[in-house]
N, C-alpha and C positions, 0 to 999 in steps of 0.2 A: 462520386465522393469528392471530385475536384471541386465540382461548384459548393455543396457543402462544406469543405475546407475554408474557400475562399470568402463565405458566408461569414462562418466562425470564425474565421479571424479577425475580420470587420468588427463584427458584434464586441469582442474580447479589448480590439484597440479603444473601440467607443467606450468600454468604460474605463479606461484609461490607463492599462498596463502598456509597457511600455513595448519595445518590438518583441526582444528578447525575450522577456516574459512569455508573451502572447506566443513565442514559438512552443518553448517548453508545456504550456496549459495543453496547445494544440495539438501537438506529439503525442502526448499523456491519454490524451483524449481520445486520436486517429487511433492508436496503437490499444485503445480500449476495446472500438470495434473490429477491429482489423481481426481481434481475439476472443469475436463473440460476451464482450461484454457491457452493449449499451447503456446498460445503466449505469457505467462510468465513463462514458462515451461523449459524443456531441449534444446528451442532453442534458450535459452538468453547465453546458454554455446558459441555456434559458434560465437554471438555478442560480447561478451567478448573477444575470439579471436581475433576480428576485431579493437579493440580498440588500440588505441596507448596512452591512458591517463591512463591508469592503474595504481595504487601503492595499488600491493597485501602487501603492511607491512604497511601501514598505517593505526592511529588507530582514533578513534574518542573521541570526551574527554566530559564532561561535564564543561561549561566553567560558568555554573549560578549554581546553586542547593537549590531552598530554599522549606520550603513547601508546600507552593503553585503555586509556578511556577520556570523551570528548560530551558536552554539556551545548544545545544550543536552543536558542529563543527564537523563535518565528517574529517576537515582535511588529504581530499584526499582521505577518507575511501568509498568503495560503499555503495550507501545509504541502500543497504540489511543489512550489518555489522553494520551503523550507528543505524538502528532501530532496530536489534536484543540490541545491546548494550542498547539503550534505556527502552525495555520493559524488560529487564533484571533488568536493575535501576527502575524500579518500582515495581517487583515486589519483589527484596530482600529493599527496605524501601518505601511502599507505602503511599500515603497520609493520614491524620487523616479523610478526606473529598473530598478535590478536587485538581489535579494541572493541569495546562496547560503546557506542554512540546513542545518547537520549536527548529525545527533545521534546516541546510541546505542539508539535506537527499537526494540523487536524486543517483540511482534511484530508486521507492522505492518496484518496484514488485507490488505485490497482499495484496492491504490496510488490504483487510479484514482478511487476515494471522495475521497480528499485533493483530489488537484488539480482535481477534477469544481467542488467547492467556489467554490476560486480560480478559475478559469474562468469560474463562475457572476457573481463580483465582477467579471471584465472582467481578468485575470492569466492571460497564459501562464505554464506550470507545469512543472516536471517534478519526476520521482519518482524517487526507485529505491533498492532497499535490500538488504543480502544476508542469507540465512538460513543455519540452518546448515547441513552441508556434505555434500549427498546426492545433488551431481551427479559423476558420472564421467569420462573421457574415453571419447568413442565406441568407442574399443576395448576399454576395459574399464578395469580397474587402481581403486586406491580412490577415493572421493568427496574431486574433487578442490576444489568451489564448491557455493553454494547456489541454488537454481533463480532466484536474483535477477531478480523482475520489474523492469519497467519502469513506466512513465505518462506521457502527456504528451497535459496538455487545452493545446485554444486555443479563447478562445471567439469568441462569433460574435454581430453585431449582431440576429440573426433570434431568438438566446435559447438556441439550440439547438449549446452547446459540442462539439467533437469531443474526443473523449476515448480514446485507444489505451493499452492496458493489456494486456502482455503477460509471459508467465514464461518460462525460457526450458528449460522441463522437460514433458515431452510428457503429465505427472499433474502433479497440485498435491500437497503433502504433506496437504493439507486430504481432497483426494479418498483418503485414503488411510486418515486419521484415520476418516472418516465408513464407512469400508468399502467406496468404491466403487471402490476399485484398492489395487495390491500396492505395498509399496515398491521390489518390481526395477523395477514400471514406473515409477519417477522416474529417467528418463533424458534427453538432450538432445532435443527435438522436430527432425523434418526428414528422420528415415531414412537416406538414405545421403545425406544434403547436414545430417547434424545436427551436421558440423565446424564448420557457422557457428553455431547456435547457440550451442554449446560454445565459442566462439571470444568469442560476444559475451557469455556468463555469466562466462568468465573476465578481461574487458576490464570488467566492472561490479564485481566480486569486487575485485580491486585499486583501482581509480577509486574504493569504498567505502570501504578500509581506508585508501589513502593519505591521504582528506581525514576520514574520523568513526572509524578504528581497528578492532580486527579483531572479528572475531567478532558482535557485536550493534553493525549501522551502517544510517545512512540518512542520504541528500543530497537537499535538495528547493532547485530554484531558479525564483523566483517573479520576472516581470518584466512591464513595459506594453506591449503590442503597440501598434506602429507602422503596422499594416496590418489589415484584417479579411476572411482570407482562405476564411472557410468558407464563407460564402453563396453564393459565384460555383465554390467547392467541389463544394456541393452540388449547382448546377446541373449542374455537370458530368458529376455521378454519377446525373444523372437518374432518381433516387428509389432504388439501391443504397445498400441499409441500411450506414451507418457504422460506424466504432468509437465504441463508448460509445451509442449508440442503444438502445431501446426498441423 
């Protein structure tokens, strides 16, 4: 993986992000496979290459900031950069309670990298953002939403955050990118119960447009738990590996 790193990182400076940048893209990426998920992994480097819309100098800004809810513009920035910036801002002035944070994020990687973070600081988190538009209705007919995952860490006094991160498309478009499935397979996951899916991608497709606008959106809401419920969690689950686990 070393030489792979050092590969990727080259490739990411050559097209002209800056060091900084080029770490955060890197992280995002390492920590994709690290967790079994190379289709958002080191082969969103070659993707990047392919792209003609790039503006590696471009920064994202917070254009709301109050304290309970925050508004920010990528401003050309990739939404990896947008959301590091983001959980950045919350965690050098987090809320007294709660806020809700939107942007127009895209694209945004591995949800549950964000809130794993906040988690980590002691913040329930949630995630969730839409892509574009390559899920269908289980019958068929055009791509009516985008496989929009989910996230949502809660941490835990033991150190040991739970973290659920889920899409709501039976492939990633990532898996698809990389060659390890077709684009007909980005369909709703579930089979013949894949109405709920499809049911909950189009309940986040609007919930995303209505609060951060169509097309390129993401909603994260970051608050202080009142209880710490994984530990007794875990016991429960008498060593059944979690979500977000290792």
């Amino acid at each position: 993986m070393s030489a792979d790193r050092e590969s990727a990182r080259e490739r990411l400076l050559a097209l002209g992000f800056a060091a900084a940048d080029t770490d955060v893209l890197l992280e995002h990426f390492l920590d994709a496979e690290r967790r079994g998920k190379p289709g958002q992994g080191l082969a969103r480097v070659t993707w990047l290459e392919q792209r003609d819309d790039l503006d590696p100098r471009a920064r994202p800004a917070a254009v709301i900031q109050e304290e309970t809810y925050a508004r920010w513009e990528s401003r050309g920035a990739l939404g990896y950069l947008t959301l590091e910036a983001i959980v950045q801002a919350q965690l050098a002035s987090p809320p007294r309670r709660s806020r809700l944070i939107v942007s127009d994020a895209s694209p945004t990687g591995v949800l549950g990298y964000w809130v794993r973070r906040l988690a980590d600081a002691g913040f329930v988190a949630v995630l969730t953002a839409i892509s574009p538009r390559r899920l269908a209705h289980p019958a068929g007919g055009p791509p009516l939403t985008g496989t929009n995952p989910i996230a949502i860490a809660v941490p835990s006094s033991d150190g040991r955050p739970v973290v659920a991160d889920v899409s709501m498309a039976a492939v990633t478009h990532g898996d698809v990118l990389r060659g390890a499935a077709a684009a007909a397979d980005i369909i709703p996951f579930g089979d013949d119960q894949a109405h709920k899916s499809f049911a909950l991608a189009v309940g986040l497709q609007l919930f995303c447009e209505a609060l951060a606008g169509p097309d390129r959106a993401a909603v994260m809401l970051i608050a202080r738990p009142d209880g710490d419920p994984v530990p007794a969690f875990r016991s429960l689950a008498q060593g059944v590996r979690l979500p977000g686990d290792r």
